[in-house]
C-alpha positions as CSV (number, residue, x, y, z in Angstrom):
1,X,0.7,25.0,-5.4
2,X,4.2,24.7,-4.6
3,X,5.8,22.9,-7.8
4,X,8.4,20.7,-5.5
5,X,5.7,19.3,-3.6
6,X,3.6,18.7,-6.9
7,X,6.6,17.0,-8.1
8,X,7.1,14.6,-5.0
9,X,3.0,13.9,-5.4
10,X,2.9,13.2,-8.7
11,X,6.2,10.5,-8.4
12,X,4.2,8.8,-5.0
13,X,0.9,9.0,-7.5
14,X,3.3,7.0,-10.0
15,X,4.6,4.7,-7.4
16,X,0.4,3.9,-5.7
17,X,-0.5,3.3,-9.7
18,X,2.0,0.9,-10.3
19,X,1.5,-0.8,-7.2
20,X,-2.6,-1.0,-7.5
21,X,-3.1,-1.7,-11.4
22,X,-1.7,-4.9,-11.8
23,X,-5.2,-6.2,-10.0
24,X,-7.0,-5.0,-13.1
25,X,-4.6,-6.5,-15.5
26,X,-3.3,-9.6,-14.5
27,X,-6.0,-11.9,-16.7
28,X,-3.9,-10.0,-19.7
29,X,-0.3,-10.4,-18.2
30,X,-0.9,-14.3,-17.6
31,X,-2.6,-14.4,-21.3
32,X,0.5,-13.0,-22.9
33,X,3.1,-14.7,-21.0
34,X,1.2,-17.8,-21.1
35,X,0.8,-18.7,-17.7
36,X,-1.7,-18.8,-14.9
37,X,-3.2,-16.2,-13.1
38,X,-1.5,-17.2,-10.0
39,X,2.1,-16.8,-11.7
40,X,1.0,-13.6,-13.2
41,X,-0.2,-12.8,-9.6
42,X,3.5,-12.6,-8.6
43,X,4.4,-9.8,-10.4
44,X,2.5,-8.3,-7.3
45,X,4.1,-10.2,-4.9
46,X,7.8,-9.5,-6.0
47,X,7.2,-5.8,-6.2
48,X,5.7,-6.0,-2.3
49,X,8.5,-7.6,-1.0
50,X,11.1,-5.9,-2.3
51,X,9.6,-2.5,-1.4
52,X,9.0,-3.9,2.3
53,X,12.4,-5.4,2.9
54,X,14.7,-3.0,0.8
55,X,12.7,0.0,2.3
56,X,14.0,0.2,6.0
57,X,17.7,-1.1,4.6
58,X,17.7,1.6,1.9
59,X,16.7,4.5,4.3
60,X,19.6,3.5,7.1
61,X,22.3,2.8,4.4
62,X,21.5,6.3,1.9
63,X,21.3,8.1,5.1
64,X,24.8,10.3,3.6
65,X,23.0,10.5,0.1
66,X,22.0,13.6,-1.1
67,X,18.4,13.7,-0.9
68,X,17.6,15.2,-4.8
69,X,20.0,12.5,-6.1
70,X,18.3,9.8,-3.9
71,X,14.7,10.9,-5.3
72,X,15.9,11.2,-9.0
73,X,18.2,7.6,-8.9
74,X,14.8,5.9,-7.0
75,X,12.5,7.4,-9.4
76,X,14.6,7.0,-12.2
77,X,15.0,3.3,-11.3
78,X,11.6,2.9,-11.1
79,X,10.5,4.2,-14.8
80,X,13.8,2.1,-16.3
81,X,11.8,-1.0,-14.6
82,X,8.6,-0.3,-15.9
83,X,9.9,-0.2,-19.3
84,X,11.8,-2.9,-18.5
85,X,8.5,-5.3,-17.6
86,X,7.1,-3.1,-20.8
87,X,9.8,-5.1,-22.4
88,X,9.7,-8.5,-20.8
89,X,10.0,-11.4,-23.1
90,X,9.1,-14.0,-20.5
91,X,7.6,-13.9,-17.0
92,X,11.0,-14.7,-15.6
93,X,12.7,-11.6,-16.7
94,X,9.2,-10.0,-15.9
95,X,9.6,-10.4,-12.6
96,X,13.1,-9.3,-12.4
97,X,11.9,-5.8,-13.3
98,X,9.3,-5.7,-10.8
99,X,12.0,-6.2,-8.1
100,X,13.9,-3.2,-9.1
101,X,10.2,-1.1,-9.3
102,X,10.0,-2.2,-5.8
103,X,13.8,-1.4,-5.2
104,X,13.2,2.2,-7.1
105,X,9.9,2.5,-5.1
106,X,11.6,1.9,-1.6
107,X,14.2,4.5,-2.4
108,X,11.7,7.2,-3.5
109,X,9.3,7.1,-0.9
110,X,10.5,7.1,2.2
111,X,12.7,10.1,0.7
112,X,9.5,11.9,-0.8
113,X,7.9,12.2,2.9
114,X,11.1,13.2,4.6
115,X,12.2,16.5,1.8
116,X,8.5,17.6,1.7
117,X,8.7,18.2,5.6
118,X,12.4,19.6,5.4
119,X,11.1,21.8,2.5
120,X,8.7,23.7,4.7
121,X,8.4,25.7,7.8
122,X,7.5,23.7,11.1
123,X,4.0,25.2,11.0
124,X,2.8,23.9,7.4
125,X,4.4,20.3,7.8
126,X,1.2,18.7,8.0
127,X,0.2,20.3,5.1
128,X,3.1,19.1,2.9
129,X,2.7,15.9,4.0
130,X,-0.8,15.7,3.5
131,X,0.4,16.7,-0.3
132,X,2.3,13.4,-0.6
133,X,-0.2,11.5,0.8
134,X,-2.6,12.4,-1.3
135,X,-0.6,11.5,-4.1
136,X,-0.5,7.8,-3.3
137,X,-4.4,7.9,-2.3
138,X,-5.5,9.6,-5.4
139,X,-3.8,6.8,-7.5
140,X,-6.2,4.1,-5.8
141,X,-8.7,6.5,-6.9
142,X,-7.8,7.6,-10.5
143,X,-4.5,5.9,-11.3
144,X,-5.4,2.2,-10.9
145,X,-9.2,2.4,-12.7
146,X,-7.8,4.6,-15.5
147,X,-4.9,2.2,-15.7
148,X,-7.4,-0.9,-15.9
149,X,-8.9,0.4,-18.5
150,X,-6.2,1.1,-20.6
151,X,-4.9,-2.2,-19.8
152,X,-8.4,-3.7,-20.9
153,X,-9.0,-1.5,-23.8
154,X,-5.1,-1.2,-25.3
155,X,-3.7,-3.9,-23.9
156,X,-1.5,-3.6,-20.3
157,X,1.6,-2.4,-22.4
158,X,0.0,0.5,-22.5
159,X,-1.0,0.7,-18.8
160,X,2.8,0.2,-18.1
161,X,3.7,3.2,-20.6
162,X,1.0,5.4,-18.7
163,X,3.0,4.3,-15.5
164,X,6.3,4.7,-16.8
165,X,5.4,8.6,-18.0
166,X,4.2,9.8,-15.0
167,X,7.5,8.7,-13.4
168,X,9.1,10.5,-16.0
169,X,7.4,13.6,-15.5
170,X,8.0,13.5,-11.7
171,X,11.7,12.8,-12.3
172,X,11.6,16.4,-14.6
173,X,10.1,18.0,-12.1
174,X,12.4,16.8,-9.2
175,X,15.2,17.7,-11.7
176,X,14.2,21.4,-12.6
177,X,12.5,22.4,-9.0
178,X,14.1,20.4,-6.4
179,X,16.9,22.5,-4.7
180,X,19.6,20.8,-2.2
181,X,18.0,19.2,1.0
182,X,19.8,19.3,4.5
183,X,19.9,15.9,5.2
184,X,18.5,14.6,8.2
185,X,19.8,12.9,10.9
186,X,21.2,9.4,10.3
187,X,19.2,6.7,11.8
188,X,21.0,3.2,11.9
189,X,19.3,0.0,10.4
190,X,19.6,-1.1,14.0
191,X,17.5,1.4,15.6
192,X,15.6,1.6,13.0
193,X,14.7,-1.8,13.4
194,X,14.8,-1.9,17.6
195,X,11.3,-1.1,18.0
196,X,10.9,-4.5,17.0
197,X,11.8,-5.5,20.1
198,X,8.6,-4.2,21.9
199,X,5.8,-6.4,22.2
200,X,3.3,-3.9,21.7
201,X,4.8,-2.5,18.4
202,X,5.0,-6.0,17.2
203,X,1.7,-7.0,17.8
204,X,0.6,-4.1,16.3
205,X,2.5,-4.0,12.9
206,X,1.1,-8.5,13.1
207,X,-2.2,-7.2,12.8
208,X,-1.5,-5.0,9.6
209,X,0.1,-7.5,8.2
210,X,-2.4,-9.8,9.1
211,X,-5.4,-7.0,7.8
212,X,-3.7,-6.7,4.2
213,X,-3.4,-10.5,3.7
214,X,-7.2,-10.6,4.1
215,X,-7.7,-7.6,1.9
216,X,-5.0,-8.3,-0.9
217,X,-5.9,-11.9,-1.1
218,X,-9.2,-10.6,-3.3
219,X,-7.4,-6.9,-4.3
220,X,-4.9,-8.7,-6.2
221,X,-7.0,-11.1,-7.7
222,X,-9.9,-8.6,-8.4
223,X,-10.5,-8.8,-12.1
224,X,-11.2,-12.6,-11.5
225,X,-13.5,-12.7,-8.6
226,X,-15.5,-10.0,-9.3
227,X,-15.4,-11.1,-13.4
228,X,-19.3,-12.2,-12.5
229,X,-19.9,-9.3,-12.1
230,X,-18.3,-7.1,-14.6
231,X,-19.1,-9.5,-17.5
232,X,-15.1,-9.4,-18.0
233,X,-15.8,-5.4,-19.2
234,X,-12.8,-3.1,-18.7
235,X,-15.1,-0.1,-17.8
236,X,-17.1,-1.9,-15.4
237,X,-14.1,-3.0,-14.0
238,X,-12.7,0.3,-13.8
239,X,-15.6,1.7,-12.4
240,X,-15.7,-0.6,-9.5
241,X,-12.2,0.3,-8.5
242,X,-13.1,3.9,-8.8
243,X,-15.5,3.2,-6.0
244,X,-13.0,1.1,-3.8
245,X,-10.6,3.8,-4.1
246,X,-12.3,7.0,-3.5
247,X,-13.7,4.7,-0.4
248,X,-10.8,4.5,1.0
249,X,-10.1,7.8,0.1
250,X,-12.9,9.9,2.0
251,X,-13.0,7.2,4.8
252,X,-9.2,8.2,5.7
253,X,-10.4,11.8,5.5
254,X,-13.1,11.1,8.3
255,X,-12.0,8.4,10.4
256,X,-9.1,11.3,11.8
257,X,-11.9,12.9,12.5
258,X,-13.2,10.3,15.0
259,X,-9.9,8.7,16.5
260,X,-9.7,11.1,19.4
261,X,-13.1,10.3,20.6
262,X,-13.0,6.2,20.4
263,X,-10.1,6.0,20.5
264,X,-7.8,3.7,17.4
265,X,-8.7,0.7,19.3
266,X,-12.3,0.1,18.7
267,X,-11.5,1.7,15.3
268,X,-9.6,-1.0,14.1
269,X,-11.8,-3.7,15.7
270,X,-15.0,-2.1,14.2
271,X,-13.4,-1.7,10.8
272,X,-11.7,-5.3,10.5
273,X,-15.1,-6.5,11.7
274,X,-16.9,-5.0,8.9
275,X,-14.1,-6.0,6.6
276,X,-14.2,-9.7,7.5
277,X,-17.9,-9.5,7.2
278,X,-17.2,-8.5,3.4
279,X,-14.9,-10.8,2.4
280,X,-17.1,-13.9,4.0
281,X,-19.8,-12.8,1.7
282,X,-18.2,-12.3,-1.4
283,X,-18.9,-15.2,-3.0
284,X,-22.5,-14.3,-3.0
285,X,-22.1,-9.9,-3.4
286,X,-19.7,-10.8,-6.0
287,X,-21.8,-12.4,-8.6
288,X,-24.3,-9.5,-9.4
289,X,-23.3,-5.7,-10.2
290,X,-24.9,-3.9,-7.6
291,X,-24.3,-6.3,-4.6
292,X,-20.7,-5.8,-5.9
293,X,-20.5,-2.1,-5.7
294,X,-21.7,-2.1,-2.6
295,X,-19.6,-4.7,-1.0
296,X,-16.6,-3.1,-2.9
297,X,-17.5,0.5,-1.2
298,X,-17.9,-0.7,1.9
299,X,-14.7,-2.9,2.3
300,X,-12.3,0.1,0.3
301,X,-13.7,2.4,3.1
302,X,-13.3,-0.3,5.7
303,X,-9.6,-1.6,4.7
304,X,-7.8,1.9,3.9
305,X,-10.0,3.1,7.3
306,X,-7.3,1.0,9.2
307,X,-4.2,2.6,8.0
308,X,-4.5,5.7,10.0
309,X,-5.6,4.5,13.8
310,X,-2.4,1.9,13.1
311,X,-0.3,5.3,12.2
312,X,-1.9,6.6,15.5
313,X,-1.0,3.5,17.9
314,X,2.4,3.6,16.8
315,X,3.1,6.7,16.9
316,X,1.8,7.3,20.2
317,X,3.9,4.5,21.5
318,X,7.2,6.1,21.0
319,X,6.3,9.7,19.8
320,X,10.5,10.3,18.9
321,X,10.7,7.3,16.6
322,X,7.1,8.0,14.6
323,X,8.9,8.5,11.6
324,X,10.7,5.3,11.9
325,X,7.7,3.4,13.6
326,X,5.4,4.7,10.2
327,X,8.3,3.4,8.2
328,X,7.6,-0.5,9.6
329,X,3.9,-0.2,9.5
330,X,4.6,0.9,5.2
331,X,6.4,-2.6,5.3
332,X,4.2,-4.2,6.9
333,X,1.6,-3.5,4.7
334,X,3.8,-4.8,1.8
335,X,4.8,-7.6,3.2
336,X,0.8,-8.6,3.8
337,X,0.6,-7.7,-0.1
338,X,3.4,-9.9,-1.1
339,X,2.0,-12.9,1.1
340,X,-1.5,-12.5,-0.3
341,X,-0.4,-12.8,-3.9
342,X,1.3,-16.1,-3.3
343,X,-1.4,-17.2,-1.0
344,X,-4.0,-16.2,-3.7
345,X,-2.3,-17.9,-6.3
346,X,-1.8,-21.1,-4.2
347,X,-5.4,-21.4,-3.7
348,X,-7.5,-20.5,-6.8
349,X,-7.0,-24.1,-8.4
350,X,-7.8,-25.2,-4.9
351,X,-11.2,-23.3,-4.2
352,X,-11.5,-20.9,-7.3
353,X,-11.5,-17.2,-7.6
354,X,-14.8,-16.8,-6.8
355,X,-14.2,-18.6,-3.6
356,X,-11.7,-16.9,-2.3
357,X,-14.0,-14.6,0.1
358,X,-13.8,-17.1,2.7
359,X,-10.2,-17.9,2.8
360,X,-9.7,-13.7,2.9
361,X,-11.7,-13.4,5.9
362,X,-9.4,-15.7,8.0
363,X,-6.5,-13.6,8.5
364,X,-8.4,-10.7,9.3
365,X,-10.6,-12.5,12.1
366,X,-6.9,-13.2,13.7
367,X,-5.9,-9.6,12.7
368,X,-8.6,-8.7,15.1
369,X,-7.5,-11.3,17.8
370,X,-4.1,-10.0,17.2
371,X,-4.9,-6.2,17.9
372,X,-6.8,-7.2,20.9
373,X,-3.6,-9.0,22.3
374,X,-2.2,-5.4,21.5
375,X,-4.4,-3.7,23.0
376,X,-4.0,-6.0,26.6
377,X,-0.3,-5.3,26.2
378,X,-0.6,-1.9,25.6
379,X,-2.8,-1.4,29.0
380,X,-0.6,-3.3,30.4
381,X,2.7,-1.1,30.2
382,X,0.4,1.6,31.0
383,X,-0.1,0.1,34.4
384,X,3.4,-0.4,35.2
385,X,4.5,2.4,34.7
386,X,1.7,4.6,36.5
387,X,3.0,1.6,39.4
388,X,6.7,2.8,39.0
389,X,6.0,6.2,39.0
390,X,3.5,6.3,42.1
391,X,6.7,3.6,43.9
């Protein structure tokens, strides 16, 4: 395999660890820092928001930066932080290093996708990309469960050193393999923000938001509402994010497959409905082993099965600006991740952990109201401009 696309993986598998793992580890986090499990939860939250609001500034304002130096100072920034949280004395300071992970994340990302297709011919693009990708699925996979269970078994120092070296060994990799990148084609935060503007983009990057509130309301809060069911064992727990990750995993792989023929639509309204129908029942699947696992499989398959038809509505919206629409629909989902680890922590004194099922499925039952308004608006500029064209 080409070694600078191995290198770009690996530092997106670092980034999708370091963004999944904290769900396995928080009960540890809030027992050394001696807080809640809702403040621990924002550890999560910070690292969301600062990934989904620095990401689209970052890209428009490093658009002169050359691109090795942007990928080493992102990735670079990111290990720095994790040893910094490594570190933390207090949740305070804690939390200021997961801002700069998101900061460091932001910067690498974005940057990853856009050298793996320059580094290529036109013809294997796809294929580079799909190398990237598969870098940040295969962390929800492997990275987050192995993680976990380090963090249970060694204590989540350790998880963070685990995250920390993979950075480190994408950063030598970047260093020794990556040569110098043309750099693309400047795109201003204003355009990269004017697809805002459209009511159908809008109403489609509301109900992603909308979908990963739903699903990271339980995701980050995991160890906790499924604790029932894992009897509070780091294996078990591992094992059931094993099965949420390679889920979602395989179900990305397939639902490409069927897009074309249903069209993302009914994807998404199928997928949401299934996911809703989860999280509603979790406070009953939750509480034995094997309803878990199998109300884990189906929702991982069900939640990460939405990512792609949303990639595929957007894009076909304004085919120039996919890049830039794919961009919004990554912030989006952060931005749902950072509102569901504040919302999550606001309401397990409220309802409890185990509870938290049936406040989950509320956003996504809108998500799905949401993408039908979409959808109506959608047809809708369809129509008038088949009406324009035959005036």
């Amino acid at each position: 395999m080409d070694r600078r696309l191995l290198s770009l993986s690996l530092g997106m598998f670092a980034l999708g660890t370091d963004s999944f793992v904290f769900a396995g580890i928080l009960p540890e986090i809030a027992h050394s820092f001696h807080v809640g499990i809702g403040a621990a939860g924002q550890l999560i939250s910070v690292y969301a928001l600062s990934y989904a609001l620095l990401g689209p500034t970052l890209a428009a304002l490093a658009a002169n930066v050359e691109r090795k130096r942007l990928l080493l100072s992102g990735i670079g920034l990111f290990v720095l932080a994790n040893l910094g949280t490594l570190v933390a004395p207090n949740l305070a300071i804690a939390l200021a290093t997961r801002a700069l992970a998101g900061l460091g994340a932001a910067m690498f990302s974005p940057t990853a996708s856009g050298t793996a297709a320059a580094l290529v011919a036109p013809e294997r693009r796809g294929y580079a990309l799909s190398i990237i990708v598969a870098g940040l699925t295969t962390a929800t996979a492997l990275g987050s469960p192995i993680g976990a269970v380090i963090g249970g078994l060694a204590g989540w120092h350790w998880t963070l050193v685990l995250v920390a070296a993979l950075g480190a060994a994408a950063f030598a990799g970047i260093l020794a393999f990556m040569p110098h990148v043309p750099l693309p084609p400047a795109i201003s935060l204003r355009q990269r923000l004017s697809p805002l503007t459209d009511s159908r983009v809008g109403l489609t990057l509301a109900t992603t938001v909308l979908a990963q509130v739903g699903t990271f309301i339980i995701f980050s809060y995991f160890s906790v509402v499924f604790d029932r069911a894992t009897g509070h064992n780091a294996l078990v727990l591992g094992g059931l994010l094993v099965l949420w990750g390679l889920a979602g995993t395989f179900s990305n792989l397939l639902t490409g497959r069927v897009l074309d023929r249903i069209g993302s639509h009914k994807v998404v309204i199928i997928k949401l409905s299934l996911v809703a129908l989860v999280l509603v029942t979790l406070p009953l699947t939750s509480a034995h082993l094997w309803s878990a696992a199998l109300a884990v499989t189906l929702w991982g398959a069900c939640a990460w099965g939405v990512l792609v038809p949303q990639q595929f509505r957007l894009a076909s919206l304004n085919p120039p600006m996919t890049a830039v629409l794919v961009g919004l629909n990554t912030s989006a989902t952060y931005v749902g991740v950072s509102i569901a680890g504040t919302l999550g922590a606001a309401m397990i004194p409220v309802v409890g952990s185990h509870n938290l099922g049936y406040l989950s499925a509320i956003p996504v039952v809108i998500a799905i109201m949401v993408s039908q308004l979409a959808t109506r608006r959608i047809a809708a500029f369809a129509r008038s401009g088949k009406s324009a064209l035959a005036a």
